[in-house]
N, C-alpha and C positions, 0 to 999 in steps of 0.2 A: 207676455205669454204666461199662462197661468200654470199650476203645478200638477193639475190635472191634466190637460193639455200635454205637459212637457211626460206624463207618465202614457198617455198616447200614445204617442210619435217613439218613443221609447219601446214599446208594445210591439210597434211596429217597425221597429230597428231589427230588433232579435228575432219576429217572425221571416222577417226578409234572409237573416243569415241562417235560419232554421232550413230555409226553402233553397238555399245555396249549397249549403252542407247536402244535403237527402240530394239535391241531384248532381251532385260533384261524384258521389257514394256509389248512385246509381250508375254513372258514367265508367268510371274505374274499377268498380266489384265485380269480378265473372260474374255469367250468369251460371246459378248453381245448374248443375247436370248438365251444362252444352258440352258439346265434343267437337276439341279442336283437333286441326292437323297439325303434325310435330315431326320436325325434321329434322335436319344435323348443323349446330351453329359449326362444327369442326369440319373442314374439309377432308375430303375420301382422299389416303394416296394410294397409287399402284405403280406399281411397273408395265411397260407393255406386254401385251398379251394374257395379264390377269387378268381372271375374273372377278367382279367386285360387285357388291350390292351397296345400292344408296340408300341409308336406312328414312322411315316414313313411317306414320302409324298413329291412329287416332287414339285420342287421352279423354274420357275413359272408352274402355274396349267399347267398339260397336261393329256389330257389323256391315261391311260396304258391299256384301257379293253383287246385289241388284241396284247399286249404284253404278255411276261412270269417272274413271279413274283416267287424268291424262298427266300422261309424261310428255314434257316438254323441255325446250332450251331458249328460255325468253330472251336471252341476247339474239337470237336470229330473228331476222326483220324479212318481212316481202320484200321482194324484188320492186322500187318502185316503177321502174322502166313497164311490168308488167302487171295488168291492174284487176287480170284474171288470177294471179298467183297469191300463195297461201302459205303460214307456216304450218309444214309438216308436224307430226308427233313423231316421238323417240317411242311412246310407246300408248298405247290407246285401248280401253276396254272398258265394253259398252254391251249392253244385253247378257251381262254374263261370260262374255268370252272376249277376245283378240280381237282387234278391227285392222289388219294388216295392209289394207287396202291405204287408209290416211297416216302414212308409216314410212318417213326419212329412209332411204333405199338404203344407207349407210348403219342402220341399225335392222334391216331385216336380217329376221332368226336369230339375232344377237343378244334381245330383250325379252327377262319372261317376269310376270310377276308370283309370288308364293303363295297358289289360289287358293291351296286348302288352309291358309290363313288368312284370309281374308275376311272369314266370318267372324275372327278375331279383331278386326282392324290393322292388320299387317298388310301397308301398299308400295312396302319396299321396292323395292327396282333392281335386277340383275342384270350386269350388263354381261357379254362374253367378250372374252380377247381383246380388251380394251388399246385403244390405239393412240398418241399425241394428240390425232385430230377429236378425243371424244373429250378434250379436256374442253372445263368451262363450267357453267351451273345450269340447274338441271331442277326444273318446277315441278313438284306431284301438288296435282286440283282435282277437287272432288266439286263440283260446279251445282250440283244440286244437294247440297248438303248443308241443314238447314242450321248455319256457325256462320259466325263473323269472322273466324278463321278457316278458313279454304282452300289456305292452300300452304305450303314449306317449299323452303328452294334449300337444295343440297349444294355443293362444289365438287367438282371433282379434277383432280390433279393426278396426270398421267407423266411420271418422271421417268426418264431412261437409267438415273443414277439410281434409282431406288433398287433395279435388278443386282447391282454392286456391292447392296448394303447386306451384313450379314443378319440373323436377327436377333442376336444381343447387341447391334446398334440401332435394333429399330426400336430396341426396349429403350434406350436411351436416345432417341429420338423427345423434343419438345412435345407434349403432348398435343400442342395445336398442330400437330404434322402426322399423328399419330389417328387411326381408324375411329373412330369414338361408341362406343357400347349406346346402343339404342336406349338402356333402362336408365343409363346413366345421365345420358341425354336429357330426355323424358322429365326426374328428378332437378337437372337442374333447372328446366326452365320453368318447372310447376315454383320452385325453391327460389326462382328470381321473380316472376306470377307476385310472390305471396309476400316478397321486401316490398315491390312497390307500390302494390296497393297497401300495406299495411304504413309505408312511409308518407303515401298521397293522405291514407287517414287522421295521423298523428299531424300532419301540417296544417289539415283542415280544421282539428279539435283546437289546436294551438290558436290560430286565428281565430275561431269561435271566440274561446278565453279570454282574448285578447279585447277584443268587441264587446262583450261580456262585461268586464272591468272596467275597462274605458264608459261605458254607459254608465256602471255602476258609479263613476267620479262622479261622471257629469250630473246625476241626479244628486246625490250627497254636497255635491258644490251650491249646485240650484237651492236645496231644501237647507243651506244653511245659509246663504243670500236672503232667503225669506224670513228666516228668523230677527238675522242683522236688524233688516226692514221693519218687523215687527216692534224689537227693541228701541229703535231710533224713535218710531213714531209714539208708542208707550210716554218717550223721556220729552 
């Protein structure tokens, strides 16, 4: 193999990992300006009969008014015995308004969302008088909303002990048991976003270097083989 040749295949070593990199980059980098949906990694707690709102809310603001916003509880399955039945919504809003008609009887009038924020991207979920049987996790989707993220699932935990706690024990409650601040929220998952793409980048470049160097032997190795070659035949 000649040394031109070997500077080729080389050429085309590093475009190959050029063309790895860019779409690894692509793969993992948001796309700038999309707007996801963002929910609560901490679960809600309450007491029974509180009122509680499951926080939701697209990053950055956008408005969703003439969107369709569905509250759901993706653990509940069809009935299969029944092949005409459906899951319900916990809460549904379509054309601007309530659709109360496709609406879990166990959550009618119980459920509103906070519409004059909405043109904000606030699709938090309010529930009332909340009961043992509303514990579980709880889906806000926005289904025609044009993001690879669509949708956040909340938890909510409805405790009877919580009624008992006073609340300078809720201040020292673990904060994973604790309500979690929307903005907070929000910040951390943009602040965890931006480790691992910024980690997925640095392991990429790393590899590159690595590929990079390693090339850079093998031609150094080759082009001094050739000289050996040349000296021997000289002598």
């Amino acid at each position: 193999m000649s040394l031109n040749n070997f500077y080729f295949k080389d050429s085309n070593f590093f475009s190959l990992w050029t063309f790895l990199l860019c779409s690894a980059l692509s793969v993992w980098t948001p796309v700038q300006g999309e707007v996801l949906v963002i929910g609560s990694n901490l679960p809600i707690v309450a007491a029974p009969g509180d009122d509680v709102i499951l926080p939701c809310h697209l990053e950055p603001m956008f408005d969703v008014q003439g969107l369709t916003v569905e509250w759901s509880k993706p653990d509940l399955k069809p009935d299969p015995s029944d092949r005409l039945s459906r899951v319900e919504y916990v809460h549904l809003y379509r054309d601007r308004q309530e659709v109360p008609d496709m609406k879990m009887a166990s959550y009618f009038r119980r459920t509103e969302l906070f519409m004059d924020d909405m043109k904000h991207g606030n699709i938090s979920l309010k529930i009332l008088n909340v009961s043992e049987e509303d514990n579980g996790r709880y889906r806000c989707f926005i289904p025609k909303l044009q993001s690879r993220v669509k949708a956040a699932v909340v938890e909510l935990v409805v405790d009877p002990t919580v009624s008992e706690t006073s609340t300078m024990d809720m201040l020292l409650l673990p904060r994973n048991l604790q309500t979690p601040d929307p903005q907070d929220v929000t910040q951390r998952n943009v602040g965890r976003s931006r480790v691992f793409v910024g980690g997925a980048f640095m392991a990429l470049i790393s590899v590159a270097a690595f590929a990079g160097y390693f090339s850079h032997r093998l031609v150094q190795k080759q082009k001094k083989h050739r000289e050996d070659e040349g000296t021997q035949s000289q002598l």
